[in-house]
C-alpha angles and dihedrals in degrees: 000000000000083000082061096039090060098037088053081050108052087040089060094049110038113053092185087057086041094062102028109038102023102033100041098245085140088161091069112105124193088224090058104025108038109077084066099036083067087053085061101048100053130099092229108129103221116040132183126194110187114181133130130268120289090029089108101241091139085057095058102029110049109027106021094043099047091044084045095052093048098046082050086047124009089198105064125112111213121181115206107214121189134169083263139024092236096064093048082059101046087052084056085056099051095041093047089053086059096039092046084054123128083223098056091038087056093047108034104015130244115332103179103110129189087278116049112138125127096279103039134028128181116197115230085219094058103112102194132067101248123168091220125077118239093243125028131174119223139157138178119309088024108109115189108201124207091009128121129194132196094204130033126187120204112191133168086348083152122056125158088260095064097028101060093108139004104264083054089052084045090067097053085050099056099043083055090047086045077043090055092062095058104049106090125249106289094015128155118251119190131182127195137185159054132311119250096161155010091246102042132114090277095037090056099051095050090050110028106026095035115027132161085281091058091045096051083045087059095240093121131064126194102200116215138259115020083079128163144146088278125043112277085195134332126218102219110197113185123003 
C-alpha cells in the first residue's frame, strides 16, 4: 500500500512518469520530449505545441494529458477538438482503453462512469453535478451549444486538405474564436499541431495574437532546446 501511495503520487505529479512509465508511451525520451512536457505542465492559460508529425505530440496531447488533468481533478470538463470528429473519437478510445486498465483501477479506482460511450465519457470519481460530460469529441464544423468547458484541446485543427488557401485557413480560425465563448472563465486553451501555412491557425497566433509588442510586454515565453528556425512550441501566458 505505501509502494502505491508513492507511485499515485508521483503520477500526479510528474506528467513525463505519467505517460512513460504508467501509461506505457515508452517511446517518449526526455532529450526529445521534455522541452514540451514542461509546456504541459505548466499553469499558463493558453498554451501552444508546435512539432512535426510522428513527434508524439497527439500522444501526449490529446490522451495522456486529458487522462492526467482529470485524475488531478475529476471535475473538470475537457473537450477534445480535432480537425475532424473521427479523430476526437479515436483519442476517447484511446483514453477509455487507459483509464479501463487493471493497473489504473488498482491505483486511482474505477473510472467508468453512467455515460461512457465514444463521444462522451463521464468519470465515477467526478464528485460534482456538472451538465457536461468530463470528456467530449468535437471537430470542425461541430458547435456545442450551452456547453462550457475548463480545458480545450485543440489538436491537428490544420491538414493540407484545409490549409491550401487563406479562406480554408479562415475557417479553422473562426471555429477557435467561436471556441473561445464557450471555455469558462479561467479556463485552459491548448493548441497542437504543424504548420501548413502562413495563415493557419499557428501561423495566426504567432502573428496576430502574439506579435513582437506581447512579447516585449513578457506575455509570451519561448521555452528552450527543441530549437529550430521555426517554433518547436510556444508557452503563451496571458491573452
Amino acid at each position: 500500500m505505501h509502494v502505491d501511495l508513492e507511485l499515485k503520487a508521483e503520477c500526479l505529479e510528474n506528467f513525463f512518469y505519467f505517460a512513460k512509465d504508467f501509461l506505457g508511451y515508452k517511446d517518449l525520451e526526455w532529450g526529445v520530449h521534455g522541452q514540451f512536457i514542461s509546456v504541459f505542465e505548466s499553469g499558463a492559460p493558453r498554451k501552444l505545441v508546435v512539432m512535426p508529425r510522428g513527434t508524439f505530440k497527439s500522444t501526449l496531447g490529446s490522451v495522456a494529458y486529458p487522462i492526467w488533468r482529470l485524475l488531478r481533478n475529476p471535475d473538470l470538463t475537457i473537450l477534445l477538438d480535432s480537425e475532424l470528429y473521427s479523430n476526437s473519437k479515436n483519442f476517447i478510445r484511446e483514453i477509455k482503453g487507459h483509464l479501463q486498465s487493471e493497473r489504473m483501477t488498482r491505483l486511482f479506482g474505477d473510472q467508468v462512469g453512467d455515460k461512457w460511450d465514444e463521444g462522451e465519457i463521464i468519470l465515477k470519481t467526478r464528485r460534482q453535478n456538472i451538465k457536461e460530460a468530463s470528456i467530449t469529441a468535437g471537430g470542425l464544423g461541430t458547435t456545442k451549444v450551452g456547453q462550457h468547458f475548463g480545458l480545450i484541446i485543440a489538436d491537428d485543427m490544420n491538414s493540407p486538405q484545409n490549409s491550401e488557401n487563406v479562406e480554408k485557413c479562415q475557417k479553422v480560425i473562426d471555429h477557435m474564436r467561436y471556441s473561445l465563448n464557450i471555455l469558462n472563465p479561467g479556463g485552459e486553451y491548448l493548441i497542437i499541431g504543424t504548420r501548413y501555412h502562413e495563415r493557419d491557425l499557428i501561423g495566426f497566433c504567432l502573428k496576430d495574437i502574439l506579435g513582437e509588442d506581447k512579447l516585449a510586454e513578457g506575455h509570451l515565453e519561448l521555452s528552450t532546446g527543441l530549437k529550430s528556425k521555426q517554433e518547436t512550441e510556444l508557452l503563451i501566458e496571458g491573452n
